[in-house]
DRENRODO-656005 format. One record per residue (C-alpha): x, z, y. Coordinates in Angstrom, 2 decimals. Example, Ala and Ser with C-alpha at 12.3 -4.5 7.8 and 13.67 -1.06 7.14 Angstrom:
residues 2
+---------+---------+---------+
:      c1 :      c3 :      c2 :
+---------+---------+---------+
:   12.30 :    7.80 :   -4.50 :
:   13.67 :    7.14 :   -1.06 :
+---------+---------+---------+
This chain:
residues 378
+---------+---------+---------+
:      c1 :      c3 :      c2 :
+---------+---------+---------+
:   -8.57 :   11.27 :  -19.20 :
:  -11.00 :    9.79 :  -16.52 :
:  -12.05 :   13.91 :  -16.16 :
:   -8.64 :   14.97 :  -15.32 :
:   -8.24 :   11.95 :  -13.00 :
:  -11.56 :   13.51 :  -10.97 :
:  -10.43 :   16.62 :  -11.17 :
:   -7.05 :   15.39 :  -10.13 :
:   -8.50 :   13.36 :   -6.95 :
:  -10.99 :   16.70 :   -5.90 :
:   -7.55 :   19.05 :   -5.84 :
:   -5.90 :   16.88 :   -3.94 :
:   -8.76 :   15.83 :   -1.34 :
:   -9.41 :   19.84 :   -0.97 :
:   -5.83 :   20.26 :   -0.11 :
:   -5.94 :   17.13 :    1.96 :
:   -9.28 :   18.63 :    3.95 :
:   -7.95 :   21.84 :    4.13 :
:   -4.24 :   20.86 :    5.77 :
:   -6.19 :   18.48 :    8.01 :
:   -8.50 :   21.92 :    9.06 :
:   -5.73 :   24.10 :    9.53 :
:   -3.67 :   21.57 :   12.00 :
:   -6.74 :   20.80 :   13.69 :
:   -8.68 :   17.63 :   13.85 :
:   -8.33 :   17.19 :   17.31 :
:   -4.26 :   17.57 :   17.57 :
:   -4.13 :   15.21 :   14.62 :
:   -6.14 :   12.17 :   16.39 :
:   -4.26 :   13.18 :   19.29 :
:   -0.96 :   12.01 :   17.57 :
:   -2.44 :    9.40 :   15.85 :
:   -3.55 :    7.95 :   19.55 :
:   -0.25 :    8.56 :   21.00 :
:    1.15 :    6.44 :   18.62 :
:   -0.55 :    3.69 :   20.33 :
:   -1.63 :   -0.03 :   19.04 :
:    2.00 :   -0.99 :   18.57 :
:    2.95 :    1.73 :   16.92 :
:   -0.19 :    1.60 :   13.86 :
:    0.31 :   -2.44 :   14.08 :
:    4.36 :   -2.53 :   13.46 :
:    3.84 :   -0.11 :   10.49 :
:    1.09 :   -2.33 :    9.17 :
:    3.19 :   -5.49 :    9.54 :
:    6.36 :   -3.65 :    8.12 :
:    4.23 :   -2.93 :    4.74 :
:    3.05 :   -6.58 :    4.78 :
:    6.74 :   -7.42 :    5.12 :
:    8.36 :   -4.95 :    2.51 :
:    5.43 :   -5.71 :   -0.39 :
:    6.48 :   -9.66 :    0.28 :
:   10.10 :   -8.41 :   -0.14 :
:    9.48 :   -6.74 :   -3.22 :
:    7.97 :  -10.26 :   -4.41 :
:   11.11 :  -11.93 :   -4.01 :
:   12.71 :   -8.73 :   -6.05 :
:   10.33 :   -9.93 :   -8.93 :
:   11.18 :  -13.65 :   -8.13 :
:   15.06 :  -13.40 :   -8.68 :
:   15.33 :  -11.73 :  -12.39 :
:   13.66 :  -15.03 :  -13.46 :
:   16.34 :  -17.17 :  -14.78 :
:   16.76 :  -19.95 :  -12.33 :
:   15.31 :  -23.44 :  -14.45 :
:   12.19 :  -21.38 :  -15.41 :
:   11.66 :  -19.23 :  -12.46 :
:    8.08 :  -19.58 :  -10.85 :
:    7.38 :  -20.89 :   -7.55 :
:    8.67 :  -17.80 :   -4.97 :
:    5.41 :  -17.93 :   -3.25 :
:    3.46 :  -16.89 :   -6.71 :
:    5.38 :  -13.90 :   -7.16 :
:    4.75 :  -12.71 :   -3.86 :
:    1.40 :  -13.45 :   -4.13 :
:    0.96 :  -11.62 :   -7.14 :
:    2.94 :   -8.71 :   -5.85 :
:    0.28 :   -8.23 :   -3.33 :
:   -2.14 :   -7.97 :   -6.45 :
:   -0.21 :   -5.71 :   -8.29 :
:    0.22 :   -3.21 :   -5.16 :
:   -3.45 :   -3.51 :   -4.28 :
:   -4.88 :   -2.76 :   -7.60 :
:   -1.87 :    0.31 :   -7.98 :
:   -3.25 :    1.77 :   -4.61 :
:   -6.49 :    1.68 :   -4.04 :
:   -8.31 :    1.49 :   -7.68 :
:   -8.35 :    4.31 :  -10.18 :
:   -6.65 :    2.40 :  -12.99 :
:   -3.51 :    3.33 :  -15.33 :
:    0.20 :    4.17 :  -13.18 :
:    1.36 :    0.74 :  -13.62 :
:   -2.13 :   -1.04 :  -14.25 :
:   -1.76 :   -3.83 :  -11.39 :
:    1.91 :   -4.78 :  -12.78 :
:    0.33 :   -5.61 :  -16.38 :
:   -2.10 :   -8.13 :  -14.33 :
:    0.14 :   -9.30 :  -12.04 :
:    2.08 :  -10.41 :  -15.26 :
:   -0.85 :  -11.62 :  -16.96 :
:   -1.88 :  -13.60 :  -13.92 :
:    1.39 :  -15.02 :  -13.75 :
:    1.66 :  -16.30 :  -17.30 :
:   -1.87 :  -17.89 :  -16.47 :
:   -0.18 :  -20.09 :  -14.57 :
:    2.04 :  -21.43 :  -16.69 :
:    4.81 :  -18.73 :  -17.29 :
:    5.32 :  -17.98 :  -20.76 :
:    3.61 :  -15.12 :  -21.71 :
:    6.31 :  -13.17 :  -23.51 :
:    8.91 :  -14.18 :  -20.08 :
:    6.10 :  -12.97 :  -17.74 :
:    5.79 :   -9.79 :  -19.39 :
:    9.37 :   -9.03 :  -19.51 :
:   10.07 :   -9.69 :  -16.13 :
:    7.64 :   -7.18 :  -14.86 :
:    9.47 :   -4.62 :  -17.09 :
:   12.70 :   -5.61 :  -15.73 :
:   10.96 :   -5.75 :  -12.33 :
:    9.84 :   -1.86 :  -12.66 :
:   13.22 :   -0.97 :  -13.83 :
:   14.86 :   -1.92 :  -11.06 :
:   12.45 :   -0.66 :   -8.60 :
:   12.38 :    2.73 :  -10.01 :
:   16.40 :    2.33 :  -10.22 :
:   16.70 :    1.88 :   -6.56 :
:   14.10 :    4.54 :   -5.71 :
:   16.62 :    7.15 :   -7.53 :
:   19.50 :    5.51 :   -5.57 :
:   17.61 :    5.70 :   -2.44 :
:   16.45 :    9.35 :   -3.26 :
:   19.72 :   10.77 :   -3.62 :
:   21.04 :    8.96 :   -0.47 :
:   18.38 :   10.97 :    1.81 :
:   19.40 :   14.11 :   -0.27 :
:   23.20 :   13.62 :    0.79 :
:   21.93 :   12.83 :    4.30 :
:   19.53 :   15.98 :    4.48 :
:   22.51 :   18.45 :    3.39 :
:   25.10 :   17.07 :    5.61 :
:   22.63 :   17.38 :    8.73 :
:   20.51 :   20.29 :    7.52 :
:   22.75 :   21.73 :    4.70 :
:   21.42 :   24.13 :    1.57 :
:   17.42 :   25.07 :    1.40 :
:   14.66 :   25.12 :   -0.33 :
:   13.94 :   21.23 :   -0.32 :
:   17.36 :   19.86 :   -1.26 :
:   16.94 :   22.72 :   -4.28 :
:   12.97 :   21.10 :   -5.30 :
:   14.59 :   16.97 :   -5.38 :
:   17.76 :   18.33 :   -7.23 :
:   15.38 :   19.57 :   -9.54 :
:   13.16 :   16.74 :   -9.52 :
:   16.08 :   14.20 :   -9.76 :
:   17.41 :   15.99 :  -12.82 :
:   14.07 :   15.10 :  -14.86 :
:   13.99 :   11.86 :  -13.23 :
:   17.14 :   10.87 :  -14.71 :
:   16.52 :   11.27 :  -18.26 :
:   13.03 :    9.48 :  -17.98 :
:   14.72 :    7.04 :  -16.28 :
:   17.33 :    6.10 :  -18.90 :
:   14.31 :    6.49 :  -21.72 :
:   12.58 :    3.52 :  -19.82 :
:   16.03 :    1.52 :  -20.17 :
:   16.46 :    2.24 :  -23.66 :
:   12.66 :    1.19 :  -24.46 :
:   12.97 :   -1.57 :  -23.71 :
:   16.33 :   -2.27 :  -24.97 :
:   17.64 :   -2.77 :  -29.12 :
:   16.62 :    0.58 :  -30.04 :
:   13.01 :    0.52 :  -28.33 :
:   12.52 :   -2.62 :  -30.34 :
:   13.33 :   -1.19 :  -33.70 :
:   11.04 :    1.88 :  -32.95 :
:    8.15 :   -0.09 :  -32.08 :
:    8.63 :   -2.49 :  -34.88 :
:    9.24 :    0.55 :  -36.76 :
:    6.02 :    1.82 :  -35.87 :
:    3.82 :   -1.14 :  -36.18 :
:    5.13 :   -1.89 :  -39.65 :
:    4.01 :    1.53 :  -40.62 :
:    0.56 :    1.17 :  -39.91 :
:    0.04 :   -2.39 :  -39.89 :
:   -2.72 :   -3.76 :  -42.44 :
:   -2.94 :   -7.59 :  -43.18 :
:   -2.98 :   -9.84 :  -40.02 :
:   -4.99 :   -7.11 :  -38.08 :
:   -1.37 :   -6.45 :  -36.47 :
:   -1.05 :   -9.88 :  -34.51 :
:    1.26 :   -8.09 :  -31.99 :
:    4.26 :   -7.87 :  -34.32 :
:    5.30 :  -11.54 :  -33.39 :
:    4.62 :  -11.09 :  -29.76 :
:    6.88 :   -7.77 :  -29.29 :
:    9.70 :   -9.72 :  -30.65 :
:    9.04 :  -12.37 :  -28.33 :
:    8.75 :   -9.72 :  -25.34 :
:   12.16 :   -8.49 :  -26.62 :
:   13.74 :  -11.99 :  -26.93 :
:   13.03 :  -11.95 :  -23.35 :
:   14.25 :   -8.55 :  -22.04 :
:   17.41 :   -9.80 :  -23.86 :
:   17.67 :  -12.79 :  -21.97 :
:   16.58 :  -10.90 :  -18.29 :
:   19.09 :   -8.19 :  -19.14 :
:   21.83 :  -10.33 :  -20.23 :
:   22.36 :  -12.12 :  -16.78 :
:   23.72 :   -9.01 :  -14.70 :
:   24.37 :  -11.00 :  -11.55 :
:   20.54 :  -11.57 :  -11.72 :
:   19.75 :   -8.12 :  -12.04 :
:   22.02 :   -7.20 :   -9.46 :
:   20.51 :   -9.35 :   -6.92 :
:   17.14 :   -7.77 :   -7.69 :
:   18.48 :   -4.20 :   -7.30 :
:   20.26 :   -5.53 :   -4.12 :
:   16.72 :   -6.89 :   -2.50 :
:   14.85 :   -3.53 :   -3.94 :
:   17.28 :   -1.70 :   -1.81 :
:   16.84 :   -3.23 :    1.21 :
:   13.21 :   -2.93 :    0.92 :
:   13.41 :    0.72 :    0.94 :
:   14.93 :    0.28 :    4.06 :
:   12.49 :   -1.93 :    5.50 :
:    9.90 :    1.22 :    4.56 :
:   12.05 :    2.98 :    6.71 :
:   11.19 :    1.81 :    9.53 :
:    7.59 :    2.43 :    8.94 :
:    8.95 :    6.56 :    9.97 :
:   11.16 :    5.44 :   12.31 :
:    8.95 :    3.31 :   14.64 :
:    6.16 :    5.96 :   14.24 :
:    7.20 :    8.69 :   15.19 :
:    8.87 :    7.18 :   18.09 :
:    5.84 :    5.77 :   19.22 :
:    4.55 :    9.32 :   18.86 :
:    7.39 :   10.44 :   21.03 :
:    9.67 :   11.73 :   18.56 :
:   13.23 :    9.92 :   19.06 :
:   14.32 :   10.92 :   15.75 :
:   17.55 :    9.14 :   14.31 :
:   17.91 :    6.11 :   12.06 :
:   19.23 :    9.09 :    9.21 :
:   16.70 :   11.32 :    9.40 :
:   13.80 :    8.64 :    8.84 :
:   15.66 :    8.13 :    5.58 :
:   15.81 :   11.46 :    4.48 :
:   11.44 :   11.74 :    5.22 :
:   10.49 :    8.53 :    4.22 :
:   12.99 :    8.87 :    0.67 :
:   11.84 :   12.20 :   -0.37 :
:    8.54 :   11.77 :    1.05 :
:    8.34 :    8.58 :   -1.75 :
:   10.38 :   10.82 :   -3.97 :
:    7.31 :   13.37 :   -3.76 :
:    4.45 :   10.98 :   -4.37 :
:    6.07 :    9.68 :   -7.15 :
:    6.34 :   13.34 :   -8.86 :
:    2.43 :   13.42 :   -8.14 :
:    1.67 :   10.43 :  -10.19 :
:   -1.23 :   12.16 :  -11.69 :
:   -3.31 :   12.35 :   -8.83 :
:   -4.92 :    9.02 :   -6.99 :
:   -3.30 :    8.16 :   -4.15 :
:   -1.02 :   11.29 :   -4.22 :
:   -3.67 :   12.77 :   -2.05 :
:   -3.12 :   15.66 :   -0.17 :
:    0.43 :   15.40 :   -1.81 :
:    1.81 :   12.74 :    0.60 :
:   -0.01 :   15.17 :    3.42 :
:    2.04 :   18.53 :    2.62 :
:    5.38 :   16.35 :    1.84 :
:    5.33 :   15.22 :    5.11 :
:    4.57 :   18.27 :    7.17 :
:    7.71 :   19.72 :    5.34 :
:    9.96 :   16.93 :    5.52 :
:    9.12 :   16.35 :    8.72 :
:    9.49 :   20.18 :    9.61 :
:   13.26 :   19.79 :    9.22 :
:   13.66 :   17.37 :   12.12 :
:   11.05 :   19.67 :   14.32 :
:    8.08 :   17.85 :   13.78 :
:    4.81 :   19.46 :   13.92 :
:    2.52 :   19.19 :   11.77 :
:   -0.35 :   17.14 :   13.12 :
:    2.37 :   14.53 :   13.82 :
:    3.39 :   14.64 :   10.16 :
:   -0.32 :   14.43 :    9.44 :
:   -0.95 :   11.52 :   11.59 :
:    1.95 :    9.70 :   10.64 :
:    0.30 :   10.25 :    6.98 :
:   -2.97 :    8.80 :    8.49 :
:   -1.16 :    5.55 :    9.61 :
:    0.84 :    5.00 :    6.49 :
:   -2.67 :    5.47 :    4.56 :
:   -4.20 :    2.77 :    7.16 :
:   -1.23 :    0.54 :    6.10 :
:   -2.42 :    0.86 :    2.71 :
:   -5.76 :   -0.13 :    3.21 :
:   -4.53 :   -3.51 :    5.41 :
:   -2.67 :   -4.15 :    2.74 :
:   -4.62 :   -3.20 :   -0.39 :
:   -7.90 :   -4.68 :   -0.12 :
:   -6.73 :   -7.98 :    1.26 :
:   -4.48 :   -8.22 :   -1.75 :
:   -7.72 :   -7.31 :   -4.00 :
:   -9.47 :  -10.34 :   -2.25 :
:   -7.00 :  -11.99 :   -3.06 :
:   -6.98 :  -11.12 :   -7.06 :
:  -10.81 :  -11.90 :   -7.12 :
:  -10.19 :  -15.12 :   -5.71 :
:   -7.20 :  -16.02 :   -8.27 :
:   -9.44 :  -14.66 :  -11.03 :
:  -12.72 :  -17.04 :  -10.06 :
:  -10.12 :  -19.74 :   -9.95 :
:   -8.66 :  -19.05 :  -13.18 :
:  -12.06 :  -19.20 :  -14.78 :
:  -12.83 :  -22.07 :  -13.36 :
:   -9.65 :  -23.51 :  -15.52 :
:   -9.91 :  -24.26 :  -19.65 :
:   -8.64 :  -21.08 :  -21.06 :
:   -5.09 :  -20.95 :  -22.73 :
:   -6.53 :  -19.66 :  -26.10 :
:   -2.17 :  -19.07 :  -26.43 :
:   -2.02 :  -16.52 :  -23.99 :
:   -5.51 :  -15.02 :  -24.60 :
:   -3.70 :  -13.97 :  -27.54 :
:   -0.58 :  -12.88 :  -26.02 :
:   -2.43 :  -10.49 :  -23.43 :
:   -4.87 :   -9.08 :  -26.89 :
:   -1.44 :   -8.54 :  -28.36 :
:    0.05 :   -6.69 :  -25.40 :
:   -2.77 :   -5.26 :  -24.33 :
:   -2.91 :   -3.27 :  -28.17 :
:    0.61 :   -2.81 :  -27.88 :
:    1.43 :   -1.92 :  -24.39 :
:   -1.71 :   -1.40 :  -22.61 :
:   -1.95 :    2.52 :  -22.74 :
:    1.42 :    2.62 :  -20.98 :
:    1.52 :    5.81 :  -18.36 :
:    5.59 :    5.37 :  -17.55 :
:    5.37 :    5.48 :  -13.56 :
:    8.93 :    4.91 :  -11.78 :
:    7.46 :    5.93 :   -8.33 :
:    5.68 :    4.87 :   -5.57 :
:    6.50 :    1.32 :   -4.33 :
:    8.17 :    0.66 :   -1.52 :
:    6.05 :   -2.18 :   -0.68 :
:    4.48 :    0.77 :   -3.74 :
:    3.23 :   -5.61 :   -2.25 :
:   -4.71 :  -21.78 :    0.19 :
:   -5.65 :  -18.73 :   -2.06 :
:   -7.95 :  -20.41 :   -4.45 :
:   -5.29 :  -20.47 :   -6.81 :
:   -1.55 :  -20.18 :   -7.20 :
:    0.52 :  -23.34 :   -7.72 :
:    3.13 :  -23.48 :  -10.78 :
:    4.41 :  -25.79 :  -12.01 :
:    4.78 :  -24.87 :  -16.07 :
:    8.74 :  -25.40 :  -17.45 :
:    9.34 :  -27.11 :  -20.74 :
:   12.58 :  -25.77 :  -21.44 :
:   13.74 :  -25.38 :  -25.12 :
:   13.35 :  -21.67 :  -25.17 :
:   10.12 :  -21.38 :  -23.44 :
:    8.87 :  -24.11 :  -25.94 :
:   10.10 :  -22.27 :  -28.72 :
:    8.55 :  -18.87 :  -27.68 :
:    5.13 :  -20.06 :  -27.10 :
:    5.50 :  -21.74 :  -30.83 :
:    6.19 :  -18.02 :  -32.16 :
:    3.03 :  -16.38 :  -30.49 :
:    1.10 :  -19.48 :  -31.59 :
:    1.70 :  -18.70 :  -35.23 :
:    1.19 :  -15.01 :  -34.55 :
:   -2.60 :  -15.84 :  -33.56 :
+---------+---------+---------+
């Protein structure tokens, strides 16, 4: 696997390099200049916005008397777009620590879990919603081609994977996973058996309250559109006075595309050519497409390795804690059960005193009575 993922990152830095080349190096820094300091700095602070806004997504599927503080979430959504951006890990690698992290503090392990499932689902929900509102935008300004043909395509296998995720995680995903581990369980090897029905127990609960989930899809939505503005502002500041529509139709399909090219790190080279298309529509040339490429990528890194500061520094701080020997087993047990996970819903929109994240831990009933279950599972 790591092999394909170098030979992955290598295709798409040579096709990176070589659309770079053939635009010219010069032209491209030429747009990327002409976008001036305001324009690089307002798409910087609208990532920094829309990853926080994505936090608050995460933040509202909790129910409400065992919800974690608002400001953990979006601290932890920082970590989980950092580590899902700039390190070579598994598709959804930072979301599994941003919910381990968060149980850490006091969440229960099997609630913390769930909720970045149900957190996913809804992101990758409204990414389909938002895809298919540029693709009614791009054929009532541009009509038929070649690009509406490639999403239509794209959007008819996203659909399907789409509902699979859903179902996963629902009744019937339970009963094949139990299934499963029954099969080839032997003695108490197969601690994990009591901690996916906990996991369940809690996808239940996060699914069951719809007004919750709604709010979540509502706030996922509007931080696409906060992304938007990352294309809009841009290429303005690059003098291209492009409408309010058409930044929706590059920056959804352009997300659309990077989250087809899952496979290779940092969709390199992928996000490049998406955008010289996209962006070919509206008469954009290509170095402009390439520089506004080059200042989403900067966004990234302003971003990213804060927000991996920001994990090392909640990780010292955790070991500097007595370890909760119940959720060392919890994260063994998900880690064997869950932890080879590839499912990707598509790049986030966000991708999104630090010596530790304040929590307060809930007693409730049901939290009490699910950390009693995973106790007698270790």
């Amino acid at each position: 696997m790591k092999r394909l993922t170098t030979l992955a990152l290598l295709a798409g830095l040579c096709t990176a390099v070589g659309l770079f080349l053939s635009s010219g190096l010069e032209n491209v820094m030429a747009s990327v200049l002409s976008a001036g300091l305001f324009g690089v700095l307002a798409v910087v602070a609208l990532r920094f916005v829309a990853v926080a806004w994505a936090g608050l997504g995460w933040f509202v599927v909790f129910p409400s008397r065992e919800r974690p503080a608002p400001t953990d979430c979006v601290k932890l959504r920082y970590v989980r777009e950092g580590i899902n951006t700039l390190l070579p890990v598994a598709a959804v690698g930072g979301d599994f620590i941003g919910a381990r992290l968060l149980a850490k503090r006091g969440t229960a392990g099997s609630l913390a879990g769930a909720s970045m499932f149900v957190d996913l689902m809804t992101q990758a929900l409204t990414q389909l919603l938002f895809t298919v509102c540029g693709l009614a935008i791009l054929v009532s300004l541009k009509g038929d081609g070649p690009i509406v043909h490639a999403v239509t395509g794209g959007l008819i296998v996203a659909v399907p994977s789409l509902v699979a995720f859903y179902l996963i995680q629902r009744r019937s995903g339970h009963k094949l996973i139990q299934a499963a581990l029954n099969r080839f369980a032997s003695g108490l090897e197969w601690r994990a058996l009591g901690a996916v029905d906990a996991l369940y127990a809690s996808l239940r609960r996060l699914y069951g309250n719809g007004a919750r989930v709604l709010n979540a899809i509502v706030l996922h939505l509007i931080g696409w559109v906060i992304g938007t503005f990352e294309v809009y502002l841009c290429l303005h500041a690059m003098g291209y006075p492009i409408s309010f529509a058409e930044a929706i139709v590059i920056e959804s399909l352009a997300h659309a595309v990077r989250g087809a090219a899952f496979a290779i790190p940092g969709a390199l080279g992928v996000q490049e050519g998406g955008l010289i298309a996209l962006c070919a529509l509206f008469g954009i040339p290509a170095e402009a497409a390439l520089a506004l490429s080059l200042v989403k990528r900067l966004a990234d890194l302003a971003v990213g390795v804060p927000s991996l500061f920001l994990w090392h520094r909640i990780e010292n701080a955790l070991r500097e804690r007595k370890p909760d020997r119940s959720f060392d087993g919890l994260r063994d047990q998900l880690g064997r059960a869950f932890g080879q996970s590839r499912f990707r819903p598509g790049y986030g929109y966000a991708a999104q005193g630090v010596g530790g994240i304040g929590h307060s831990p809930c007693h409730s009933p049901a939290i009490e009575v699910e950390r009693g279950e995973l106790k007698k599972c270790a």
